[in-house]
C-alpha beads as a LAMMPS data file, in Angstrom:
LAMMPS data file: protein, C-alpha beads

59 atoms
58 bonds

1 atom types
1 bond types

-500.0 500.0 xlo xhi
-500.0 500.0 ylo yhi
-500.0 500.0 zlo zhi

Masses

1 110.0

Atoms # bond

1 1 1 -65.169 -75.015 -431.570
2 1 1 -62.396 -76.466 -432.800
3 1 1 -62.424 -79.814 -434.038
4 1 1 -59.891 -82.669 -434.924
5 1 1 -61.424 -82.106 -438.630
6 1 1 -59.829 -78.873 -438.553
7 1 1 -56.916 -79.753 -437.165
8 1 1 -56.263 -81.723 -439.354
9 1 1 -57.117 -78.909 -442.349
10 1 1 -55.138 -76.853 -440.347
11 1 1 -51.976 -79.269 -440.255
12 1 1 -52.329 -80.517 -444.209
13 1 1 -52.958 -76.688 -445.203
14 1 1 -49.906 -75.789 -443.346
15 1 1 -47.860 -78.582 -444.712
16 1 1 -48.953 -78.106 -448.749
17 1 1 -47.935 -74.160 -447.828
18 1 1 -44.466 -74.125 -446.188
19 1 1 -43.605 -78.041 -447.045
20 1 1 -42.525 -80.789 -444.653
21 1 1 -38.729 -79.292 -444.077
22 1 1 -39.912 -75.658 -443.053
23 1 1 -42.745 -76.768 -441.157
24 1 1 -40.501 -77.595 -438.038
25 1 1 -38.701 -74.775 -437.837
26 1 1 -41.468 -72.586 -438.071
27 1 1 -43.247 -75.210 -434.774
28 1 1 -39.448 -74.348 -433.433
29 1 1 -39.426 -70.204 -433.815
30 1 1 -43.839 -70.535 -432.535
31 1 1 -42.616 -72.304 -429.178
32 1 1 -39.661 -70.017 -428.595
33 1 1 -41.962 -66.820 -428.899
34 1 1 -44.628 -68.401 -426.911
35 1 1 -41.785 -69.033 -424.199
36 1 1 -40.792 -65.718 -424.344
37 1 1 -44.652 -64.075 -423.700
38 1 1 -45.240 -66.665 -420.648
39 1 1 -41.847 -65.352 -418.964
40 1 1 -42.722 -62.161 -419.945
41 1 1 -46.187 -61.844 -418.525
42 1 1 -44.932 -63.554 -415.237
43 1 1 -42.303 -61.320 -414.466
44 1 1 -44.846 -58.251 -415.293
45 1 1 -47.704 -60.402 -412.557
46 1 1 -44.378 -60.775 -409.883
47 1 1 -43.771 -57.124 -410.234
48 1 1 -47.265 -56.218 -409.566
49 1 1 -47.829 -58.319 -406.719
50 1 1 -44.721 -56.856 -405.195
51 1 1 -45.851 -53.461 -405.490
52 1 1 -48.827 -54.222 -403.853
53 1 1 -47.240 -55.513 -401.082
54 1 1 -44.727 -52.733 -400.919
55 1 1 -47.701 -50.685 -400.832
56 1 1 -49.578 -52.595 -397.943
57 1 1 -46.665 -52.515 -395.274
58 1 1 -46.765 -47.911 -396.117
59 1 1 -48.429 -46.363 -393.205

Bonds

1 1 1 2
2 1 2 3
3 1 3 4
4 1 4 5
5 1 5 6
6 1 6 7
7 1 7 8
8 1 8 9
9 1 9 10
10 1 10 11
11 1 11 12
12 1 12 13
13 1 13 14
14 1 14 15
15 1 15 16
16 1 16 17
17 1 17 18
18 1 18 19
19 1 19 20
20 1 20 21
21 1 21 22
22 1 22 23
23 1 23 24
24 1 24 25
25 1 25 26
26 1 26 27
27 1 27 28
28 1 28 29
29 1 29 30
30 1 30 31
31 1 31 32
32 1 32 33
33 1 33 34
34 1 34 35
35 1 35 36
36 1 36 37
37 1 37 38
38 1 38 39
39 1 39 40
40 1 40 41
41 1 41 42
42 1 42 43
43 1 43 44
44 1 44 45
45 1 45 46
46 1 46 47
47 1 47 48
48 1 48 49
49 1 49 50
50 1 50 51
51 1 51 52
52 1 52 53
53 1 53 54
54 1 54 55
55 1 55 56
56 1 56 57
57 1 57 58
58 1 58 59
């Protein structure tokens, strides 16, 4: 499990490797991609639940 110890490793190790002016951009450019995978996988789940309706109301 992950702890706040390590979160807090995590965050300092992060900090001492890009430095305090890259480190936002880099949150920035993490959130954006994450946004991008959520839409992504919802429009791929609405598809599929489409076609399975499509595929109930076939004789």
């Amino acid at each position: 499990m992950i702890g706040p110890g390590s979160i807090a490793l995590i965050v300092g190790a992060a900090l001492v490797i890009f430095g305090p002016k890259k480190l936002p951009e880099l949150g920035r450019a993490a959130g954006d991609t994450l946004r991008e995978f959520k839409n992504a996988t919802k429009d791929m789940m609405d598809d599929s639940k489409e076609e399975t309706k499509q595929e109930d109301l076939r004789p």
